[in-house]
N, C-alpha and C positions, 0 to 999 in steps of 0.2 A: 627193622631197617637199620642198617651200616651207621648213617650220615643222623638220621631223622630219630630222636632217642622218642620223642613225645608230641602227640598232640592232643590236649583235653576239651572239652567242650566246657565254658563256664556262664552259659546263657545268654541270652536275649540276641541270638546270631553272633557272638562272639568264641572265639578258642585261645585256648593259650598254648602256645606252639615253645618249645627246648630243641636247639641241635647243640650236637657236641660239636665240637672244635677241632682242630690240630692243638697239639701241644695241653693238651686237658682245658681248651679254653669251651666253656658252656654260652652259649646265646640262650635268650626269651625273648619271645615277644608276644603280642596279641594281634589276631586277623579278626577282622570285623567283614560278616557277610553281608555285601552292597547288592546285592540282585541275585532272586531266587526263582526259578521257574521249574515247578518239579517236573522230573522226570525230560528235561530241558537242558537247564544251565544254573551251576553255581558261581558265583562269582564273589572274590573278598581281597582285601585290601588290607597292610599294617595299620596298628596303630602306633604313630612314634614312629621316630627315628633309625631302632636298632637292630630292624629285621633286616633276615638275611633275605627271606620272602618277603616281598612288598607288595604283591600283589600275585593270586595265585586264578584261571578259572579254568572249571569242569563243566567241559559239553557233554551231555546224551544225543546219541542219534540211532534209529534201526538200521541196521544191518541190510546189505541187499540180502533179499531172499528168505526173511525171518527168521536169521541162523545168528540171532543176539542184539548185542547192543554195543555201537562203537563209541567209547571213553574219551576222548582229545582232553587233554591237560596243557594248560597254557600256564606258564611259573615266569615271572620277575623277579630275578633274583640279582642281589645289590650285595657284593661280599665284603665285608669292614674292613676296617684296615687303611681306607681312604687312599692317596695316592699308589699306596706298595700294595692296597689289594685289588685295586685298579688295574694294575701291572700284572699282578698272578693271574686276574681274570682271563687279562686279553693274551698270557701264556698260553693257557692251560683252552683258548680259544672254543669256551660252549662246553667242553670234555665235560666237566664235572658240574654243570648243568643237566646237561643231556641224561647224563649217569643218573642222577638223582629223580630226573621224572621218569627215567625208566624203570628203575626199580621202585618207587613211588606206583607205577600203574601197574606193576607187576605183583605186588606185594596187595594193591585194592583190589586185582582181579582173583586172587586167590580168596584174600578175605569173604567178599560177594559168592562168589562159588561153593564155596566148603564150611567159611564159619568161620578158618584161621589162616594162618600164615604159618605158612611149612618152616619149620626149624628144624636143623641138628643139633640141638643145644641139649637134650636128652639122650641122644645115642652113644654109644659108647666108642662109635671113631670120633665125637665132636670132643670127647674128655682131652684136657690137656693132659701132656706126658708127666708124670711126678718123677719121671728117674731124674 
């Protein structure tokens, strides 16, 4: 994913989530899972102050007509910066929220389906030009 470099799992309902930044800035933090119902609903929450997620949950539901399973991703997302990223937020109005859980549910529907996540990162149109 573009935005999203990591998210690891380091137990007991806990992950520890990396995004890159503009300007090479790096964010961490940690989500702790507050309510789990399989095959249902995930649901998790930061820990700390510095997330950009604060709060993220995953609905499962059947599909009309037994043709899958429908995803809904609900994200809280809090961008630092305090007052000036306050401001870019309500610029940039959802845009690059929206963005982010779109290719977030685009990127877990592949993964679930096939095993990976489609890259051009090995093809030889993805190589950069060395002239």
């Amino acid at each position: 994913m573009a935005f999203l470099a990591e998210i690891r799992p380091s137990g007991h309902g806990r992950t520890e989530w990396r995004a890159d930044g503009p300007l090479g800035q790096s964010h961490a933090w940690v989500m702790q899972i507050t309510e789990e119902r399989p095959g249902e609903l995930i649901r998790a929450s930061a820990d700390g102050g510095s997330a950009l997620v604060t709060a993220c949950e995953v609905r499962f539901r059947a599909a009309q007509g037994g043709r899958g399973t429908v995803v809904t991703l609900r994200v809280r997302f809090d961008p630092p910066g305090g007052m000036l990223g306050d401001v870019a937020a309500r610029f940039f109005d959802g845009v690059v929220p929206k963005e982010l859980a779109s290719k977030a549910l685009h990127y877990f529907k592949s993964l679930v389906l096939t095993g990976e996540v489609p890259t051009t990162d090995r093809q030889p149109a993805a190589r950069r030009d060395s002239r």
